[in-house]
Every structure is written in structure tokens, then in C-alpha cells.
C-alpha positions as CSV (number, residue, x, y, z in Angstrom):
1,X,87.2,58.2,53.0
2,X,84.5,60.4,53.8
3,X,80.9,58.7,54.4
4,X,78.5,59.5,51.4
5,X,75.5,61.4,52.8
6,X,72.8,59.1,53.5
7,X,69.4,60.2,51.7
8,X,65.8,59.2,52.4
9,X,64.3,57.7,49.4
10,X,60.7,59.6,49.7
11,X,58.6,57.1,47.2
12,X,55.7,56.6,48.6
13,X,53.4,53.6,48.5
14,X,50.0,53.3,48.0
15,X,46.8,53.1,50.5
16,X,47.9,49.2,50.4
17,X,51.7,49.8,50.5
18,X,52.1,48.3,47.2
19,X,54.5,50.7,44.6
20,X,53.5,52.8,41.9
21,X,52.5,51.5,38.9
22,X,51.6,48.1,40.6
23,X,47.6,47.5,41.3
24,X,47.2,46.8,45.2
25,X,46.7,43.7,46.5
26,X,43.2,44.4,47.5
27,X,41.7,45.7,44.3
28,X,40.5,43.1,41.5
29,X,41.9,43.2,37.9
30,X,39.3,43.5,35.0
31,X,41.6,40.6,33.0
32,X,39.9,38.1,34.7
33,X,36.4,38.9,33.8
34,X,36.9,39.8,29.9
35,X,39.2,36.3,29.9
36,X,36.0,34.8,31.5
37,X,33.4,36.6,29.6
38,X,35.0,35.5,26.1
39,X,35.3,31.7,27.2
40,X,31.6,32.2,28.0
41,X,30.6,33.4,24.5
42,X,33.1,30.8,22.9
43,X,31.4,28.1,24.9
44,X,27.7,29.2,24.0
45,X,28.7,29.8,20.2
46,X,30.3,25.8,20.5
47,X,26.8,24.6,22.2
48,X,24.7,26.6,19.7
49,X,26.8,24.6,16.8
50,X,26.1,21.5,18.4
51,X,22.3,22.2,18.9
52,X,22.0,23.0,15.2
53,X,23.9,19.9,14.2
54,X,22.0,17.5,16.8
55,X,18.4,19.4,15.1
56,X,19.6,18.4,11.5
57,X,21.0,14.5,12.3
58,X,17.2,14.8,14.0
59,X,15.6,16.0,11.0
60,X,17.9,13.3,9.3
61,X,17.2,10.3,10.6
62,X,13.0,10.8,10.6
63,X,13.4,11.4,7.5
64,X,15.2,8.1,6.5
65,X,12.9,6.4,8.9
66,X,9.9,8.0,7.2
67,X,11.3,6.5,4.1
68,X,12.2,2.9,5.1
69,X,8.4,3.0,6.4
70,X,7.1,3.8,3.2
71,X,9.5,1.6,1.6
72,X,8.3,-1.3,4.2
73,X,4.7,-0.3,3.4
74,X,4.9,-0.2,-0.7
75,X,6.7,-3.9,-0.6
76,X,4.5,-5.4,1.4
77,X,1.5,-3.7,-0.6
78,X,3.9,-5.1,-4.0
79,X,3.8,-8.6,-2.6
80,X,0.4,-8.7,-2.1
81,X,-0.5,-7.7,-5.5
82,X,1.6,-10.2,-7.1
83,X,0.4,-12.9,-4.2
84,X,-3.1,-12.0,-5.4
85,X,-2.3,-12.0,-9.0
86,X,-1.3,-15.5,-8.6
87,X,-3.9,-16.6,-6.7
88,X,-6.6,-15.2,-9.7
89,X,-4.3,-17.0,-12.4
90,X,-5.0,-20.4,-10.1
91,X,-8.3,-19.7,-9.6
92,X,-8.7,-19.1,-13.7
93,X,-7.3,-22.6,-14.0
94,X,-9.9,-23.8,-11.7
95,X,-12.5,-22.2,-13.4
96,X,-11.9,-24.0,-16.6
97,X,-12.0,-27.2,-14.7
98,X,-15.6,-26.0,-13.4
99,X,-16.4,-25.5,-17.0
100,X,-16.2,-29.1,-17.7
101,X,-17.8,-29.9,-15.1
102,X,-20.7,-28.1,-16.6
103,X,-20.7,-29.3,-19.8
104,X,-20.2,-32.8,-18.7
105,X,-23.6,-32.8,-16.1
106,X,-25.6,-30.9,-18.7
107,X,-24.8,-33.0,-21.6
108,X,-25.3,-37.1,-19.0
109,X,-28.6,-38.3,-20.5
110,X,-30.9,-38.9,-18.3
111,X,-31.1,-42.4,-17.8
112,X,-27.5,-42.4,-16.5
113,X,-28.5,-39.5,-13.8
114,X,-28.9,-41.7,-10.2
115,X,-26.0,-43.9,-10.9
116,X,-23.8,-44.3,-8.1
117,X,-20.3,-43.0,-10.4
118,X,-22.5,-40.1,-11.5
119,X,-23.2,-39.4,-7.4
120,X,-19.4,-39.6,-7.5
121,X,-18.8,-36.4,-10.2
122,X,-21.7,-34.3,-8.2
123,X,-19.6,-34.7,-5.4
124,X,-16.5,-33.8,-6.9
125,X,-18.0,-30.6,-8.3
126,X,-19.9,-29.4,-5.7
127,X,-16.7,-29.6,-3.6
128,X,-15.0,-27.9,-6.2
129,X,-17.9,-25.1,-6.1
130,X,-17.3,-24.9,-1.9
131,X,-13.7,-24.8,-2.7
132,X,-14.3,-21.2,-5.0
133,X,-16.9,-19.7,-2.9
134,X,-14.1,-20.7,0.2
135,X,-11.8,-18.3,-1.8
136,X,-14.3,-15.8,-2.4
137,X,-15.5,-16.5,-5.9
138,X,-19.3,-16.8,-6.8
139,X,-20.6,-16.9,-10.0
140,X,-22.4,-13.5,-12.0
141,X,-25.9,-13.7,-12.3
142,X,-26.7,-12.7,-15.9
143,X,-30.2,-14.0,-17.6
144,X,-32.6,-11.1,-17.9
145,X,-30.2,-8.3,-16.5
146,X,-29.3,-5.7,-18.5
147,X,-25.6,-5.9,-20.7
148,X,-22.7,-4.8,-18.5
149,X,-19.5,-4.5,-20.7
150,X,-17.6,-4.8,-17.2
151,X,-19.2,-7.9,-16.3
152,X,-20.3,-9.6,-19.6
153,X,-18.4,-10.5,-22.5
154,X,-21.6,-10.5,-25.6
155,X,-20.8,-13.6,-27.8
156,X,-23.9,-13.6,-30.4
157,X,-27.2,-11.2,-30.9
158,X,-30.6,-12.6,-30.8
159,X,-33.7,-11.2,-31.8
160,X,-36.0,-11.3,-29.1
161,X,-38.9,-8.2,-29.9
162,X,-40.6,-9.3,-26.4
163,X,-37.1,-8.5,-24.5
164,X,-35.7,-4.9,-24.1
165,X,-32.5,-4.7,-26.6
166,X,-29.4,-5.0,-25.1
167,X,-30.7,-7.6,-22.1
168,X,-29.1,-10.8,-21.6
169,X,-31.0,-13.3,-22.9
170,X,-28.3,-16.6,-22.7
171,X,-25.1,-18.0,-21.1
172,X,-22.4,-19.2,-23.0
173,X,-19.9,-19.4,-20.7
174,X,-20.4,-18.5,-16.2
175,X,-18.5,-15.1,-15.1
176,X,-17.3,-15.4,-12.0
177,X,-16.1,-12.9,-8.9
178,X,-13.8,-12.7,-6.9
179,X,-14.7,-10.5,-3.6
180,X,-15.3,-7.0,-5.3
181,X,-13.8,-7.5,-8.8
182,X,-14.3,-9.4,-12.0
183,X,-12.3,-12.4,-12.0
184,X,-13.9,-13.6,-15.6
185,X,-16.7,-11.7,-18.0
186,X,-19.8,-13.9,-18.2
187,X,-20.1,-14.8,-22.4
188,X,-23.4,-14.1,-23.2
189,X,-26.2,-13.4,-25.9
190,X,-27.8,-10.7,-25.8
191,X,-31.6,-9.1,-27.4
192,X,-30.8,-7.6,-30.5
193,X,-35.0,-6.8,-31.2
194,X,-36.9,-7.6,-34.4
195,X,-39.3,-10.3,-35.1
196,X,-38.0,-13.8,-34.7
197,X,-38.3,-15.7,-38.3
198,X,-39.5,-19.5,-38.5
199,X,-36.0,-20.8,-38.7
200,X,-34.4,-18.2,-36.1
201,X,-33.8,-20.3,-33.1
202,X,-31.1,-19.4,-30.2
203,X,-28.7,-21.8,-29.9
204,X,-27.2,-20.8,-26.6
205,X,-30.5,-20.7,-25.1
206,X,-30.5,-23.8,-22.8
């Protein structure tokens, strides 16, 4: 059988030796980098996300903090009103027991004033006074000031020409105060002008 002629294959190989077609060894691909490059902008656009999200959970959680503070601050303002509210309806109650007080040292005749159980009731209301004024209550001066409708409560009219109208001129019942406010309107009588008749007494005036 005759030999086949042997021929030279004359591909030829690149600078690198590698065949057509295939990129040599020693060159880079561009794959790589655009695989790379896309992870990168995947990874930013994912960070960016969580940024935004973290900003509003932020944003979030001041504001329920901001709330539970003025939450904290408008119950502890609530529970001082009602706190104070029932400390004036005590202190009303321990007004009227002032008011007896009152009545009953004004009204002791006066041979009974100097006895040793009459001693005892001074006591008792002037601790009763230091007791109020402890809490802040004094008492509103009235006589000869001028009629306050937010500090006396006008009980009776009196003609007094000599007195400008409208000026207190008696004291039915003791306002008091507590700190800056009214805790009870003063009853009073007040000037009402014109000439005093023969019978026209005041009867409030002590």
C-alpha cells in the first residue's frame, strides 16, 4: 500500500503560540472588568438602599421619642393640675373651718376673753392660720380698696357719699390666695353714694 504523502499543516500561531481564534495567554479579557464593574454598581445601589432605610428608621424613632416626651411632659403637667385641684378643694374645706373660727372669737363677750379654754381656741386658730400661710394662702386685703370683680364677690350696697362709689367699704366673708391665684372672692359691701338717712345703718360694717 502506497504511503499517503505526508503534508505540513502551515497554521500558524500567534506572537504567544496560542491558535487562532483563542486570546493569548498574556493578554487580559475585558469580561472580568464589566463582571466587576456591575457587582460594583449593584453593591453601591444595595448600600444606597440601606442608607435611605437606616435615615428613615432614624427619622422614625426621634420622632416617636419626641412624642413619648411630650407625652411624659403633658401627664406629668395633667397630674399636677388635678394634684393642685385637690389640694384647693382641701384648702376650701379648711377655709370654712377658719370661718368659724371667726365668727366664734368675734362674737366671745368680753368678759370670757383671758380664760384659759379661750387661750386654748387662739391657739388652735392661729395654728390653723400658720398651717394656710404654710401652704401658701394669705388672706385679700379689701377695706378701702377699690371693687375687683376678680377678687371680691359684692354682697350688699351702701351709701357712703364721703367714700368714692364702688370702694369696699365692709367684709362679709375673708378671700383668700393661694400663691398667684384666687383661691376664694372676698364677700363684700361696697359704696353705692348718696346721703345716708337716719335709719340707714351698715350692718356688715364691724
Amino acid at each position: 500500500m502506497p504511503d499517503r504523502p505526508i503534508t505540513s499543516r502551515t497554521h500558524h500561531r500567534g506572537a504567544a503560540g496560542d491558535w487562532p481564534g483563542q486570546p493569548s495567554s498574556g493578554e487580559p479579557s475585558d469580561e472580568p472588568s464589566i463582571e466587576a464593574g456591575a457587582e460594583m454598581e449593584r453593591l453601591r445601589a444595595e448600600l444606597d438602599a440601606a442608607q435611605t432605610q437606616a435615615s428613615d428608621h432614624l427619622a422614625s424613632l426621634q420622632r416617636t421619642a419626641a412624642d413619648f416626651a411630650n407625652f411624659r411632659r403633658r401627664t406629668a403637667e395633667d397630674r399636677e393640675r388635678e394634684l393642685g385641684l385637690a389640694s384647693e378643694s382641701l384648702l376650701r374645706k379648711l377655709l370654712a373651718v377658719a370661718d368659724d373660727f371667726d365668727r366664734a372669737l368675734e362674737a366671745m363677750p368680753a368678759e370670757l376673753r383671758g380664760a384659759g379654754w379661750i387661750e386654748g381656741i387662739v391657739l388652735v386658730d392661729r395654728k390653723l392660720r400658720q398651717l394656710l400661710e404654710s401652704e401658701g394662702v394669705t388672706p385679700i386685703e379689701v377695706i378701702g380698696r377699690p371693687f375687683d370683680p376678680h377678687e371680691h364677690e359684692a354682697v350688699a350696697s351702701h351709701p357712703a357719699p364721703e367714700r368714692p362709689d364702688g370702694e369696699v367699704v365692709a367684709e362679709v366673708q375673708r378671700g383668700y390666695r393661694v400663691r398667684d391665684r384666687v383661691l376664694r372672692p372676698a364677700k363684700v359691701v361696697i359704696a353705692g353714694g348718696g346721703a345716708t338717712g337716719p335709719g340707714d345703718t351698715n350692718p356688715y360694717n364691724n
